[in-house]
C-alpha positions in Angstrom: 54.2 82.1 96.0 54.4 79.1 94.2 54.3 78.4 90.4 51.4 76.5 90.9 49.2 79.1 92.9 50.3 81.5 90.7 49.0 79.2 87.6 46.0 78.9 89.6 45.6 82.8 90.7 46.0 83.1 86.7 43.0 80.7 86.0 40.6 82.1 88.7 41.0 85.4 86.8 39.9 84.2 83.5 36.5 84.5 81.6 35.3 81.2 81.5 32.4 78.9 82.0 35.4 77.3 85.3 34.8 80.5 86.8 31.5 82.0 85.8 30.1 80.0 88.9 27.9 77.4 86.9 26.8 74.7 89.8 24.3 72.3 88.4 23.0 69.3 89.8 23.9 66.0 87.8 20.7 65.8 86.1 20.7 69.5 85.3 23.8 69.0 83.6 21.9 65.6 81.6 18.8 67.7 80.7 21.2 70.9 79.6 23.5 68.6 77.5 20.1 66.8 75.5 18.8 70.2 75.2 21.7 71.9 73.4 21.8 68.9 71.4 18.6 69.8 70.1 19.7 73.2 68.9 21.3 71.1 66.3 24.8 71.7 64.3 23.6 74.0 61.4 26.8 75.7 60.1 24.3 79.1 59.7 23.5 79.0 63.7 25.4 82.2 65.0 25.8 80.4 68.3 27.3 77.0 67.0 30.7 78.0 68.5 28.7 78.8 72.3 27.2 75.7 72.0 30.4 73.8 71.6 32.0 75.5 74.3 28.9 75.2 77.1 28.8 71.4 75.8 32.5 70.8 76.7 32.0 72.3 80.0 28.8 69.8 80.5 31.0 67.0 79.2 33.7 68.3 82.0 31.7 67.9 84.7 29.8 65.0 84.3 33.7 63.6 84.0 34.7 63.3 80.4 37.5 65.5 80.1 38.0 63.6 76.4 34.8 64.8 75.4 35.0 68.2 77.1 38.5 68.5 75.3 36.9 67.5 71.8 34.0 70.0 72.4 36.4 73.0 73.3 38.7 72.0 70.1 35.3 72.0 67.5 34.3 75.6 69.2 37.8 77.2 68.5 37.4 75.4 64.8 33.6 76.6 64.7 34.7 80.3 65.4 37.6 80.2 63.0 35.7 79.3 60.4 32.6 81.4 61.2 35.3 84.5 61.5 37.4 83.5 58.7 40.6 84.2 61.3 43.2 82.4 63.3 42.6 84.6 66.7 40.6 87.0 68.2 38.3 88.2 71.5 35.6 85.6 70.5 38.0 82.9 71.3 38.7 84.4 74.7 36.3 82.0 76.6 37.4 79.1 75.1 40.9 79.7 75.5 40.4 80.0 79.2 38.2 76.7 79.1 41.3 75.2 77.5 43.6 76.6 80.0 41.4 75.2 82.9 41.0 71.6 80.8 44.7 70.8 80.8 45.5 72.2 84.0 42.9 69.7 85.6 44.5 67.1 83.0 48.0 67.6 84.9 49.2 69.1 81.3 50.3 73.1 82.8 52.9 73.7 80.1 49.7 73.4 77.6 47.2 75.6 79.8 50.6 78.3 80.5 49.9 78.4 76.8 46.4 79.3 76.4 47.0 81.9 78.9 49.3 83.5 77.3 46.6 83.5 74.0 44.3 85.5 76.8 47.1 87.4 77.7 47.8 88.2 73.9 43.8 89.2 73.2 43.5 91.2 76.5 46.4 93.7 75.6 44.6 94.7 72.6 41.4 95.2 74.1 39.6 98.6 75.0 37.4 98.9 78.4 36.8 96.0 80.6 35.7 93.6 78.5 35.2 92.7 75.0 31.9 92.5 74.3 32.0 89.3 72.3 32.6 87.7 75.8 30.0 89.7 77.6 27.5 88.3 74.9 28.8 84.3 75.6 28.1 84.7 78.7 25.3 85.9 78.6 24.1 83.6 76.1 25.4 80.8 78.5 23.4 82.0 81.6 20.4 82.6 79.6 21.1 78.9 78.4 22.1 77.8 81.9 20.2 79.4 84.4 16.5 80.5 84.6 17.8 81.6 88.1 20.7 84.0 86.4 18.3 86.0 83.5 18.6 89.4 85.4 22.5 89.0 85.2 22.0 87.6 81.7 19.8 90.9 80.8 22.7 93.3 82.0 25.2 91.3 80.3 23.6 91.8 76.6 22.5 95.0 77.2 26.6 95.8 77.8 27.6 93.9 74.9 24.9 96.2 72.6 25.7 99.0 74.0 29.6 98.4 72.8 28.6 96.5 69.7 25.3 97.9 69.0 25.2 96.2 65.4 25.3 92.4 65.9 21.5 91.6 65.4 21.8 88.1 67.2 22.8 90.0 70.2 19.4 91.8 70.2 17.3 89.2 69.0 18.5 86.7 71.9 17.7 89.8 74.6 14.4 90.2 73.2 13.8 86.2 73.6 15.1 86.4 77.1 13.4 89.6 77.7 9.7 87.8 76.4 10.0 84.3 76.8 8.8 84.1 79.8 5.9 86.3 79.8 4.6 84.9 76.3 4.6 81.1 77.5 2.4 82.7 80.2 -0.2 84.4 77.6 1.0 87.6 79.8 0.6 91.4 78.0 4.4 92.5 77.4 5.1 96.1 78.9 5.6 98.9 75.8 9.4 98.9 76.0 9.6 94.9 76.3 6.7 94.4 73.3 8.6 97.1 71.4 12.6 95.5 71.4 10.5 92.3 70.6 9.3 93.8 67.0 12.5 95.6 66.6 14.4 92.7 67.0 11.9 90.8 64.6 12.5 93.9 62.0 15.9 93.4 62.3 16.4 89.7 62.0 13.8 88.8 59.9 15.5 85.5 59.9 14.5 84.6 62.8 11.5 82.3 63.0 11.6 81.7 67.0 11.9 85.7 67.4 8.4 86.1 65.2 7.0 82.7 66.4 7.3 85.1 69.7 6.1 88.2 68.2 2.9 86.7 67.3 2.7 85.3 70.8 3.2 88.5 72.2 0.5 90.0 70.0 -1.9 87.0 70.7 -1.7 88.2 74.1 -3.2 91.6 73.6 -6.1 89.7 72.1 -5.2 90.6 68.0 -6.2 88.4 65.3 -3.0 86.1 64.3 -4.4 82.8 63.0 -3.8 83.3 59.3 0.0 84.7 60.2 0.5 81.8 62.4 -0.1 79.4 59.6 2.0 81.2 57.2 4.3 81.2 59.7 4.0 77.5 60.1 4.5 76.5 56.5 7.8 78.8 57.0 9.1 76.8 59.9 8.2 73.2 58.6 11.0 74.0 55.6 13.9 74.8 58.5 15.9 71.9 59.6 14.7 70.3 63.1 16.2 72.8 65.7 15.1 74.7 68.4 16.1 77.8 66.8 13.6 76.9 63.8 10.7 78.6 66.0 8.4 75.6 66.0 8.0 75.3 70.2 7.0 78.8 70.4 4.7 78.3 67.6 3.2 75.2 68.7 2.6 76.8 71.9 0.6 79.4 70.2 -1.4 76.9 68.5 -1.9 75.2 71.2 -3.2 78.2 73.5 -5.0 80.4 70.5 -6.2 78.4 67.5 -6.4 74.3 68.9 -4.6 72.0 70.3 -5.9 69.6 67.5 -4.1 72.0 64.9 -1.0 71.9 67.0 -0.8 67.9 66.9 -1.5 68.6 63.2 1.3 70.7 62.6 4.3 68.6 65.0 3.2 65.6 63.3 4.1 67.2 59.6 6.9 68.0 61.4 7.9 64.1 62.5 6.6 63.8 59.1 9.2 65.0 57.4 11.9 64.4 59.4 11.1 60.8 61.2 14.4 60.6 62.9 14.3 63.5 65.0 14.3 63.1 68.6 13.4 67.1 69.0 10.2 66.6 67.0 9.2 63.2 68.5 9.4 65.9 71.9 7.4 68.0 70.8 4.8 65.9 68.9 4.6 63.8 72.2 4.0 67.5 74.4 1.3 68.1 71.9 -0.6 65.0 72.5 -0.3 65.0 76.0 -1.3 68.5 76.3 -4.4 67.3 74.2 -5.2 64.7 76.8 -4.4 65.8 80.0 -5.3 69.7 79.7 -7.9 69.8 77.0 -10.1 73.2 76.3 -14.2 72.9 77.5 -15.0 71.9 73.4 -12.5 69.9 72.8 -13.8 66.0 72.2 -13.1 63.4 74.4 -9.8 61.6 72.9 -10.2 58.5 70.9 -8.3 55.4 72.0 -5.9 55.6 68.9 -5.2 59.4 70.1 -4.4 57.9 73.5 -2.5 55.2 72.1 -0.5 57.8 70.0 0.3 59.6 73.0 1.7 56.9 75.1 3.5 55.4 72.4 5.2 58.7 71.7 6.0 59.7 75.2 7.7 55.8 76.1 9.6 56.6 72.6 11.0 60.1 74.1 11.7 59.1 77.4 14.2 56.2 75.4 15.2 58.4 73.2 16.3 61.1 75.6 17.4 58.1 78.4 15.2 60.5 80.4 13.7 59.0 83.5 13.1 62.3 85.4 10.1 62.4 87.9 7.9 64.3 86.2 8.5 62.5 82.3 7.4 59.4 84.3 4.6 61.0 86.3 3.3 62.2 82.6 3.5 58.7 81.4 1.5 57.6 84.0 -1.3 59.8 83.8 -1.7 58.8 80.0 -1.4 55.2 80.7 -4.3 55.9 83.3 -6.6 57.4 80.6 -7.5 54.0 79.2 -8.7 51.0 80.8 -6.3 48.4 79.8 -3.2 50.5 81.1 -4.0 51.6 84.0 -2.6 49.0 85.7 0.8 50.3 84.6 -0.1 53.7 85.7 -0.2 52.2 89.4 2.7 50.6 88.9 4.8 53.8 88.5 3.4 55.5 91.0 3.7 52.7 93.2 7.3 52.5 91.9 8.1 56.5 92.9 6.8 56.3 96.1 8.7 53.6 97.2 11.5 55.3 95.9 10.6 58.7 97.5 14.0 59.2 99.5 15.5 60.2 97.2 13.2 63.1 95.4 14.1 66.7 97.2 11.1 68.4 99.1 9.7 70.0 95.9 9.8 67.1 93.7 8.4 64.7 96.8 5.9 67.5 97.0 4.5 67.3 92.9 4.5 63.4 93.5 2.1 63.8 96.6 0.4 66.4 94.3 -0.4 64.4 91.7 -0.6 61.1 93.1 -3.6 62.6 94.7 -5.1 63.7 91.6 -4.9 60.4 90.2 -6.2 58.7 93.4 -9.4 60.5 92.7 -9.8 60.5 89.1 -8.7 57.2 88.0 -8.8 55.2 91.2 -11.9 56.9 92.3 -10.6 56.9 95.8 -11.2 60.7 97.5 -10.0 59.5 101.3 -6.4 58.4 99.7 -6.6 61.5 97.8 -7.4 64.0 100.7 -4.3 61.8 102.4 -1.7 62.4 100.0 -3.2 66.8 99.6 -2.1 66.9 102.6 1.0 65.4 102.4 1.6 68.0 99.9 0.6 70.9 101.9 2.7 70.2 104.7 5.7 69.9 102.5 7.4 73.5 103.1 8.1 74.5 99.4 6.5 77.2 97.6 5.0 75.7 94.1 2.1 75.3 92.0 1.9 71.7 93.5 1.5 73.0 97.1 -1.4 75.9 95.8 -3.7 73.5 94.0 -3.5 70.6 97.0 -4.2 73.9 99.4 -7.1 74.5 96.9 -8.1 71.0 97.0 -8.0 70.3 100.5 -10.0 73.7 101.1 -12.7 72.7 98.8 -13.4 69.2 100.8 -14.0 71.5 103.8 -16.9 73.0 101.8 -18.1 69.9 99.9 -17.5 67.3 102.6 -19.9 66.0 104.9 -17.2 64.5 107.5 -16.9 66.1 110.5 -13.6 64.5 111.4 -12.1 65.1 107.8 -13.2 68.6 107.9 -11.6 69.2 111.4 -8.0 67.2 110.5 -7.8 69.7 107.6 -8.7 72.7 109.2 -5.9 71.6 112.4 -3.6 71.0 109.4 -3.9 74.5 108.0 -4.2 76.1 111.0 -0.4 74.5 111.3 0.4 75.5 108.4 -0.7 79.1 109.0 -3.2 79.5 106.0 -6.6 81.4 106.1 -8.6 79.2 103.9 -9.2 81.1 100.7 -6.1 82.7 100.2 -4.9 80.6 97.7 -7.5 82.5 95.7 -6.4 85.6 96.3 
């Protein structure tokens, strides 16, 4: 065998975000990179050194090996410093990013030498693993991968089973362990509800871990509105972070006490800290959620509300150089909420769709989706709408954007008076192989 298989037999064996099977798309790795970014670099954050580390791998392979190399050199420093040591098993991932990073820069004396640092920390080790790697990668997959939170689940349960007194450890299960369900206003099972209050016990730190808690408790209909604000006023003296608690918590506004008290409460937020792209997000969410869902009593939003909203959403989008689909789509159904901009609404749909070869079926799919919806509400065109339902439907990807044309086009089979219409739609799901009314089951 070669010296350089063998170098590379010894780099496929190494814990590291080169071998932990990471495969995101190009603007995965854009939207991951802005969003860890947004955690912020808070010398308290237990997870600064993580950060680092799955922010040089970004930088890596979106093709800046400088930048990946810088990242990996502040995580080792980050970890040093947090540890108040040189070396040891919390360095392990990074020194087989570092051993991957110079190998791919054509430097193998350099990477020889980070293996042997692995090689150094693995022969003091008990059991498989250590369980501060166990816990970075699970942290990283929980990060990474909505598609990887069983493995992530396993992962932390390992590392607190071996290291049962590291109360980040638990307080980042119990977020992956709730997170889901909560943004969903969904009852948390006994055991799940139960590590959530532990964890909040134990880490009483931890504003996004109770900005949780009183999600979780929302759900089972109790009484948090005076908490919540308490817990506002707590979160509006962190620095801007999304570990400071204040998405979870304008969530909860927005679903239990108003979503005119959640605008309220992101723009103290921008308030106090103008510059911040993270709160500029989530003040711009707030409005749009305002406008485009609203609750049955909320008023109908003034023009300065709308104006607000547009102005912070073109400021995010520049902020964040994010052009994604649905961040444009957004924009364009607040521009068509006023007369004098709708005319630049139909100019960026008119844009996507002439630019619809490249979108995969389940984006092409939520721009049929709500291109229709607009259609009907702001061009007042129902024909065009029904067209582009349908176009939706037939697209052959399970989503939310698929259900509600279904439920549309289902509806005009009730409600219209068409006899053709009515018999194209029920051909098309007849093709499709849908029993009208079973997107209601």
């Amino acid at each position: 065998m070669s010296s350089a298989q063998s170098l590379e037999d010894k780099l496929e064996a190494l814990q590291s975000h080169l071998t932990w099977e990471l495969h995101p798309s190009r603007s995965k790795l854009t939207y991951l990179r802005n969003r860890l970014e947004d955690i912020g670099t808070d010398q308290g954050n237990f997870w600064l050194g993580h950060v680092y580390n799955l922010l040089g791998f970004i930088q890596y392979q979106l093709g800046s090996s400088e930048d990946a190399l810088n990242l990996f050199n502040r995580a080792a420093e980050t970890f040093q410093r947090q540890k108040n040591a040189d070396e040891g098993p919390w360095l392990m991932v990074n020194f087989g990013n570092l051993a991957w990073l110079h190998h791919h820069l054509g430097e193998d004396e350099k990477s020889e030498d980070y293996l042997s640092k692995v090689d150094g920390l693995m022969k003091k080790k008990k059991g498989d693993l250590y369980p501060k790697v166990l816990a970075e990668k699970a942290w990283t997959l929980m990060t990474f991968d909505k598609e990887k939170k069983l493995e992530a689940a396993e992962l932390f349960q390992r590392a607190i089973e071996m290291q049962p007194d590291t109360v980040e450890w638990r307080s980042s299960y119990a977020i992956l362990s709730t997170e889901f369900l909560t943004k969903r206003q969904i009852i948390l099972e006994p055991e799940v509800f139960e590590r959530l209050r532990s964890a909040k016990e134990q880490d009483p730190g931890n504003l996004y871990v109770a900005a949780l808690y009183l999600e979780a408790r929302a759900a089972k209909q109790e009484q948090i509105h005076d908490e919540a604000r308490e817990l506002a006023r707590k979160v509006l003296e962190r620095p801007p972070s999304m570990y400071s608690g204040i998405s979870p918590l304008l969530r909860l506004y927005r679903s239990k006490i108003s979503k005119d008290e959640a605008v309220q409460l992101a723009e103290e937020a921008l308030k106090r800290h103008p510059d911040s792209r993270y709160f500029k997000r989530l003040t711009a969410i707030c409005y749009m959620k305002r406008i485009l869902n609203p609750d049955r009593q909320d008023p109908k939003p003034s023009r300065s509300i709308v104006n607000r909203a547009i102005s912070l959403w073109e400021g995010m989008i520049a902020a964040y150089d994010d052009s994604c689909l649905k961040q444009q789509i957004t924009l364009a159904d607040l521009y068509a909420k006023q007369p004098n901009t709708k005319d630049k609404a139909d100019e960026i749909y008119k844009k996507l769709l002439e630019e619809r070869e490249d979108l995969d079926p389940a984006g092409l799919q939520m721009l049929y989706c709500r291109y229709a919806k607009h259609l009907y509400f702001s061009g007042h065109d129902s024909g065009r709408s029904i067209e582009y339902h349908m176009k939706a439907a037939e697209i052959q990807e399970t989503s939310k954007y698929r259900q509600n044309s279904i439920r549309e086009l289902e509806k005009t089979i009730s409600r219209n008076r068409n006899p053709e219409l009515i018999e194209e739609i029920k051909r098309l799901l007849t093709k499709l192989r849908i029993q009208p009314g079973a997107q209601n089951q």
